[in-house]
N, C-alpha and C positions, 0 to 999 in steps of 0.2 A: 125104176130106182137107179140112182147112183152108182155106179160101179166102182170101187175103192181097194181093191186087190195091191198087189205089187204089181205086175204085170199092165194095169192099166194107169198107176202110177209111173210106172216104166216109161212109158206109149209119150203120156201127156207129159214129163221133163225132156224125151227126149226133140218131142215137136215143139214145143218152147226154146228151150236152147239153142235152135235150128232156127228159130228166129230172127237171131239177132247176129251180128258179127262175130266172127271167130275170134274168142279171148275176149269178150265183152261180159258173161259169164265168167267170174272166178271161182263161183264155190257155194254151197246151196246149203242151208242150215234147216233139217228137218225134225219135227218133235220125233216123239216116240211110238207112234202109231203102228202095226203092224203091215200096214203099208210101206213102209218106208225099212221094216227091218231084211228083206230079202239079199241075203252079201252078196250073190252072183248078179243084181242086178244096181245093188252101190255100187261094184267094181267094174263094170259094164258101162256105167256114165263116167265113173271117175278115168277109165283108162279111153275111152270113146272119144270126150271131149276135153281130155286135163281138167276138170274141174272137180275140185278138194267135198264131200261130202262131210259135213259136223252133224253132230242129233247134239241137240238141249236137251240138256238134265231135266229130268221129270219135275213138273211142278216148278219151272223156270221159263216162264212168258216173255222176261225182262231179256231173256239170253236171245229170242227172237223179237226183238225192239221194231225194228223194222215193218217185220210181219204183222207184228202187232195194232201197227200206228196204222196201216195199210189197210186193215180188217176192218179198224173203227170208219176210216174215211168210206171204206164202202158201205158199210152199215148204216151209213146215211141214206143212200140209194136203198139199199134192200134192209129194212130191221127183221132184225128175229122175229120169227121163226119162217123167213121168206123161202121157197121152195126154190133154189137156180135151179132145179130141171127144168122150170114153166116161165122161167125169165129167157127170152132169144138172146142167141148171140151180138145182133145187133144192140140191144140195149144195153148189155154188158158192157160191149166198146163202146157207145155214147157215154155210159160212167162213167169208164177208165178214161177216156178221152178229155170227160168234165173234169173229173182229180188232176190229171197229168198237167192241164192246162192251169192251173192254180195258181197265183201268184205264192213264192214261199220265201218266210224272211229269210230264212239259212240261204236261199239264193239270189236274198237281194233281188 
């Protein structure tokens, strides 16, 4: 099963963020899951890496637009009710990879 704690939420922004260039990350908009409400570990990434933590307002998808748009393009690859425990990592990054490479009009 899935592990979805604070603590393993924790773990997995703080190895993401460590990913990329320092101040390429400015600020991470999470819903309202109990995952995401732990304050010693908001203030833990926010004072760790400067980057600003928001939560959307319940019942407000639109406030994570982004997140949202991103969801659906993978839901191409995986439709509901697809298990990512049983999907490898490597197939994950072949999707991401497929999306990423995308021609998009907002970038011309």
């Amino acid at each position: 099963m899935l592990k979805q704690d604070s603590f393993s939420i924790l773990n997995a922004m703080k190895e993401l963020i460590q990913r990329y260039p320092k101040g390429t990350v400015k600020s991470i908009t999470c819903n309202r899951g109990v995952e995401f409400v732990h304050q010693f570990n908001v203030h833990l990434i926010e004072s760790s890496f400067g980057i600003k933590i928001y939560y959307a307002n319940p019942y407000s998808p639109h406030e994570r637009g982004a997140n949202e748009y991103h969801n659906g393009l993978l839901r191409e690859y995986y439709p509901k009710p697809t298990a990512f425990n049983k999907v490898s990592q490597n197939q994950l990054d072949e999707s991401v990879k497929s999306i990423n490479t995308r021609p998009r009009k907002i970038l011309k």
